[in-house]
N, CA and C atoms as an extended XYZ file, in Angstrom:
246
Properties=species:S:1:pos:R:3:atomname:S:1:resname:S:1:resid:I:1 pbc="F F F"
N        71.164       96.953      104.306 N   UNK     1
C        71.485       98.283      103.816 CA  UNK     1
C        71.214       98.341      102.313 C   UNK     1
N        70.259       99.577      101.659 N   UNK     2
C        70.354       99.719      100.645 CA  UNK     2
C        71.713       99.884       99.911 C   UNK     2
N        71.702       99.416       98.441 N   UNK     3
C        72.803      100.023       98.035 CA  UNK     3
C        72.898      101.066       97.018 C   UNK     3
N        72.977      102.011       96.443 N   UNK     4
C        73.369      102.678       95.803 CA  UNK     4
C        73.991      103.217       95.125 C   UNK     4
N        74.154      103.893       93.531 N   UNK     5
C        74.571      104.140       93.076 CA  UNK     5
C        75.198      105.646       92.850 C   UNK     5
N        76.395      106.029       92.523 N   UNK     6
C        76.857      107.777       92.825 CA  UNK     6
C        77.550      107.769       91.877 C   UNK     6
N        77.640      108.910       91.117 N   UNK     7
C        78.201      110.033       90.153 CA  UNK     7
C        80.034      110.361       90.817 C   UNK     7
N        80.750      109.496       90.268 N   UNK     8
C        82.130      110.240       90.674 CA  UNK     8
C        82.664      111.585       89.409 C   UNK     8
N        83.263      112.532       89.629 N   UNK     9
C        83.817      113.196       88.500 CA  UNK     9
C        85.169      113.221       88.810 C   UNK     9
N        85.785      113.560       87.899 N   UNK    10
C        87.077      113.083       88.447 CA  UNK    10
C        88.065      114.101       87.398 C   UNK    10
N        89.143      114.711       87.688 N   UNK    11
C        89.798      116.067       86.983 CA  UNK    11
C        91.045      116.090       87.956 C   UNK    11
N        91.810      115.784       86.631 N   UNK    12
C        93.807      115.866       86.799 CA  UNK    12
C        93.922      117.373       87.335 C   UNK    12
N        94.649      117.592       88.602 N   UNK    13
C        94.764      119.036       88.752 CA  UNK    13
C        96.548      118.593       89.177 C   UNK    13
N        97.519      119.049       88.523 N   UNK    14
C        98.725      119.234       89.060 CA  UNK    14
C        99.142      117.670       89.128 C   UNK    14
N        99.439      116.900       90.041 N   UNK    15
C       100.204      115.847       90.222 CA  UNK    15
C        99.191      114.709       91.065 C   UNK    15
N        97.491      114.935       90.992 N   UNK    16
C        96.859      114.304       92.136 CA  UNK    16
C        95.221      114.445       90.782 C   UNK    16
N        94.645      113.246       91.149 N   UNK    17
C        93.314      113.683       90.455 CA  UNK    17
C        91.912      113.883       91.985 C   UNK    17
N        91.325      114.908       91.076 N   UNK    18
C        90.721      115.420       92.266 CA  UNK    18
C        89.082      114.593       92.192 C   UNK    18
N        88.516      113.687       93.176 N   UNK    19
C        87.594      113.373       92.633 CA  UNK    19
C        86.061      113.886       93.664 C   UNK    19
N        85.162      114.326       93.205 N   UNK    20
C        83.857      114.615       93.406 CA  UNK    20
C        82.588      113.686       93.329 C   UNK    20
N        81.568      113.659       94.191 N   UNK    21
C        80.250      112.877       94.086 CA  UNK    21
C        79.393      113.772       94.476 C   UNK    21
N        78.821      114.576       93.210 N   UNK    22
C        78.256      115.865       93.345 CA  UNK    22
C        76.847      114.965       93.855 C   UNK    22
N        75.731      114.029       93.977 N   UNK    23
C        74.952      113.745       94.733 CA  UNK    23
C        74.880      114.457       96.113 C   UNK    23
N        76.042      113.502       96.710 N   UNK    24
C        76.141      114.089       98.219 CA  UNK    24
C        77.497      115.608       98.541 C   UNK    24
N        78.178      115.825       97.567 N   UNK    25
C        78.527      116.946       97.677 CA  UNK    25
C        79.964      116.383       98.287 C   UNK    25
N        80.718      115.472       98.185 N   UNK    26
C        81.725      115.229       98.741 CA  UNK    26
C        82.960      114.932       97.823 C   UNK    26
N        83.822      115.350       98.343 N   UNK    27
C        85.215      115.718       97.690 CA  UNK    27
C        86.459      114.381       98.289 C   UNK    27
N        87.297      114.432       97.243 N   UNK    28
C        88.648      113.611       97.846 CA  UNK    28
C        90.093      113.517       96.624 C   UNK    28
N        90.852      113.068       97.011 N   UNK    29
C        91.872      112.905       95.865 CA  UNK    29
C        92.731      111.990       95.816 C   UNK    29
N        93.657      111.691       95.094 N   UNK    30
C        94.244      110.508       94.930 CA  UNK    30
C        95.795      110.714       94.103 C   UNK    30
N        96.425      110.258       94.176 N   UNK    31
C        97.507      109.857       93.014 CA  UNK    31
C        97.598      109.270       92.075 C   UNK    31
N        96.288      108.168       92.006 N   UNK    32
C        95.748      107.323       90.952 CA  UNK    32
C        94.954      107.505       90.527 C   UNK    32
N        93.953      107.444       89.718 N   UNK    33
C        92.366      107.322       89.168 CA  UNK    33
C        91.787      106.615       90.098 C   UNK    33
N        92.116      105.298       90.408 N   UNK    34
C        91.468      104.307       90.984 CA  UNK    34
C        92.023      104.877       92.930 C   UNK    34
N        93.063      105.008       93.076 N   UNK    35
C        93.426      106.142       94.692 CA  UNK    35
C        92.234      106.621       95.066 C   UNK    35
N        91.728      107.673       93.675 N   UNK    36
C        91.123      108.873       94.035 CA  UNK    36
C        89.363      108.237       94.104 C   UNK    36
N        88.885      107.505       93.196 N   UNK    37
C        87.928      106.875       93.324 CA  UNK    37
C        87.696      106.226       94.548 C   UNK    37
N        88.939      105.246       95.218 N   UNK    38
C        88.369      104.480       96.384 CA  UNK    38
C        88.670      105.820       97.845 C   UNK    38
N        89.046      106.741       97.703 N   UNK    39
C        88.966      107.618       98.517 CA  UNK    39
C        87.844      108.143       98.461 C   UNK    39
N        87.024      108.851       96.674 N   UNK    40
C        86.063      109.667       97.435 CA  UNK    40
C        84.498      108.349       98.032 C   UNK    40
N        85.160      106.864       97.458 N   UNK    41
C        83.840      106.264       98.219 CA  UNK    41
C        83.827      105.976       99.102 C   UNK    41
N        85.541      106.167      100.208 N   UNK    42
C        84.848      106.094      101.269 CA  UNK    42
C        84.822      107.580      101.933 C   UNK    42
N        84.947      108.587      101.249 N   UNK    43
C        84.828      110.207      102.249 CA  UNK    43
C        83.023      110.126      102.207 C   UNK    43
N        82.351      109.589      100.881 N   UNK    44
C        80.840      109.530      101.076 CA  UNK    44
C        80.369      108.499      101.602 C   UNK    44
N        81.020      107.315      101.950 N   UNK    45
C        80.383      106.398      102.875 CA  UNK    45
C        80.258      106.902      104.014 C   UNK    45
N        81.212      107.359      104.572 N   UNK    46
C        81.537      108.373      106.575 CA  UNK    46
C        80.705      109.557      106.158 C   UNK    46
N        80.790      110.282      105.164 N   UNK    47
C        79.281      111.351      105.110 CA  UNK    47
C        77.629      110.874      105.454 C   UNK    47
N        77.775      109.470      104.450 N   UNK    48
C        76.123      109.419      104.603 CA  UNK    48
C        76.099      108.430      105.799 C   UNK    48
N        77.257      107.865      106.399 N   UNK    49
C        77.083      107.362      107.799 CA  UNK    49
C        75.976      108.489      108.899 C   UNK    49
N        76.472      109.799      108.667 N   UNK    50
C        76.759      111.154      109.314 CA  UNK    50
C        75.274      111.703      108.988 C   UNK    50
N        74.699      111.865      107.603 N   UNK    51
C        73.869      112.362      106.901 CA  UNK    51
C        73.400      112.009      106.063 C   UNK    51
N        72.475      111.024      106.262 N   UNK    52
C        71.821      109.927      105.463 CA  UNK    52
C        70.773      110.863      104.188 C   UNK    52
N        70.922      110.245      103.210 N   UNK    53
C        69.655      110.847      101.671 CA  UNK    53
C        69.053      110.267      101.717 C   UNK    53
N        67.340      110.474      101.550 N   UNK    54
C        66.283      109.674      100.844 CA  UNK    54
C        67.085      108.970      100.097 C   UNK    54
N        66.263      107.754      100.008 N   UNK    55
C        66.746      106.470       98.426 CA  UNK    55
C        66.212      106.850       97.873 C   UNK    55
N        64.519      107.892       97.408 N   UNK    56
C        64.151      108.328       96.705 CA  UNK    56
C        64.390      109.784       95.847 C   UNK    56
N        65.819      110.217       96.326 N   UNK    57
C        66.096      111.333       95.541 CA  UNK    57
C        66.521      111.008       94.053 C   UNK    57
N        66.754      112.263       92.952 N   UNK    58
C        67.117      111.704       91.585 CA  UNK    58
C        68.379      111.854       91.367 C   UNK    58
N        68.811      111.503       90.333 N   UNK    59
C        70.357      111.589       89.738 CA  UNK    59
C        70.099      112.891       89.226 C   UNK    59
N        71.623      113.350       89.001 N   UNK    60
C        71.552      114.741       88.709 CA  UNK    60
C        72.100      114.734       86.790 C   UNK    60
N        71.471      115.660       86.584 N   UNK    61
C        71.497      115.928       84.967 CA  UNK    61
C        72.688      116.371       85.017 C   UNK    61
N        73.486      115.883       83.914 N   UNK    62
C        75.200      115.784       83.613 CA  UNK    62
C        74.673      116.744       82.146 C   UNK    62
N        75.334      117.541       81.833 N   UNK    63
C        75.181      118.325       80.729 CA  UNK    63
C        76.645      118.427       80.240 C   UNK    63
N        76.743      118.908       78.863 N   UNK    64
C        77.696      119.494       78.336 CA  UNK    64
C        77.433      120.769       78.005 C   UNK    64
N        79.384      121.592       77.788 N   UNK    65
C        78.612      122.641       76.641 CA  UNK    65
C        80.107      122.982       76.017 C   UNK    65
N        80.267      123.384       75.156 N   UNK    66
C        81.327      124.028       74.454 CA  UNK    66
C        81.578      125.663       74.215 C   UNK    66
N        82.106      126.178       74.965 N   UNK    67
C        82.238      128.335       74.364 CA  UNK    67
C        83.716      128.157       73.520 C   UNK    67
N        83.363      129.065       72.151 N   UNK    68
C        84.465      129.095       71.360 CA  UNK    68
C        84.902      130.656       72.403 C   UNK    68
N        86.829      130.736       72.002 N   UNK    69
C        87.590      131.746       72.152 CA  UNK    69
C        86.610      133.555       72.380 C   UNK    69
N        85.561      133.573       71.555 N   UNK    70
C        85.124      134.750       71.433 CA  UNK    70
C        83.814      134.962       72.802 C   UNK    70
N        83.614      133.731       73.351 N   UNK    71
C        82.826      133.385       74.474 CA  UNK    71
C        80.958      133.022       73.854 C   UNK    71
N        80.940      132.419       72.987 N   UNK    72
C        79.430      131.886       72.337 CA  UNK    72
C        79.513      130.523       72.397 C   UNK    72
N        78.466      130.378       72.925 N   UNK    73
C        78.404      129.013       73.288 CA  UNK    73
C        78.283      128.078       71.698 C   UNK    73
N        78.636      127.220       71.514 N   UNK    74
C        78.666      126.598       69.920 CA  UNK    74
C        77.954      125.039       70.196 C   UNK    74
N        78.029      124.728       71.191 N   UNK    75
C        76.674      123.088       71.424 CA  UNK    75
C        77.208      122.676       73.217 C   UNK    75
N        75.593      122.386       72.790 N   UNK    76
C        75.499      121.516       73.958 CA  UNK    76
C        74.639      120.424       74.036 C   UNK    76
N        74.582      119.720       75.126 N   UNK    77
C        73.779      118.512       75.179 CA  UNK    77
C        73.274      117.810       76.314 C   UNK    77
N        72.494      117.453       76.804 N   UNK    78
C        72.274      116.701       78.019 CA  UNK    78
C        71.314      115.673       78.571 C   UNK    78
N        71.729      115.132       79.670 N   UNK    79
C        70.638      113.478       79.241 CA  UNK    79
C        70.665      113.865       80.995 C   UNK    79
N        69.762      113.111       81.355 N   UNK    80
C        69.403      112.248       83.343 CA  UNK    80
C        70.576      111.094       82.910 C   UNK    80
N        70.995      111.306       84.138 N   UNK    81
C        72.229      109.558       84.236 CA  UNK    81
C        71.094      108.930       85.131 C   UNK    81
N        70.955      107.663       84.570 N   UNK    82
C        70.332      106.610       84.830 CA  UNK    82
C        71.100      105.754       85.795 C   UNK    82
């Protein structure tokens, strides 16, 4: 089996962190950082069991941006995650 690498994001909502692997589009959560991490790898392991990706697709461009109070955007920035 190939192995691969995935994009977790991960965002405190309330009492649980919510974590994402926008690659394959799959969601999960946790009580811990590390909960929520080994949950969403395995909600995308049983996904791509289900619905396998090319190994040749790309990583997805992670951007920033900042809007001040008045709604103008004031910087941004962005790279390919390698």
């Amino acid at each position: 089996m190939e192995e691969r690498t995935f994009t977790v994001i991960l965002k405190k909502e309330e009492d649980v962190y919510i974590a994402e692997c926008p690659e394959v589009g799959t969601f999960s959560q946790g009580n811990t950082i590390d909960e929520a991490v080994e949950n969403i790898k395995e909600a995308t392991e049983l996904y791509l069991e289900e619905f396998p990706i090319e190994s040749q697709e790309k990583k997805p461009i992670i951007t920033f941006f900042e809007i001040s109070s008045n709604g103008t955007i004031k910087k941004g920035i962005g790279r390919e995650v390698t």
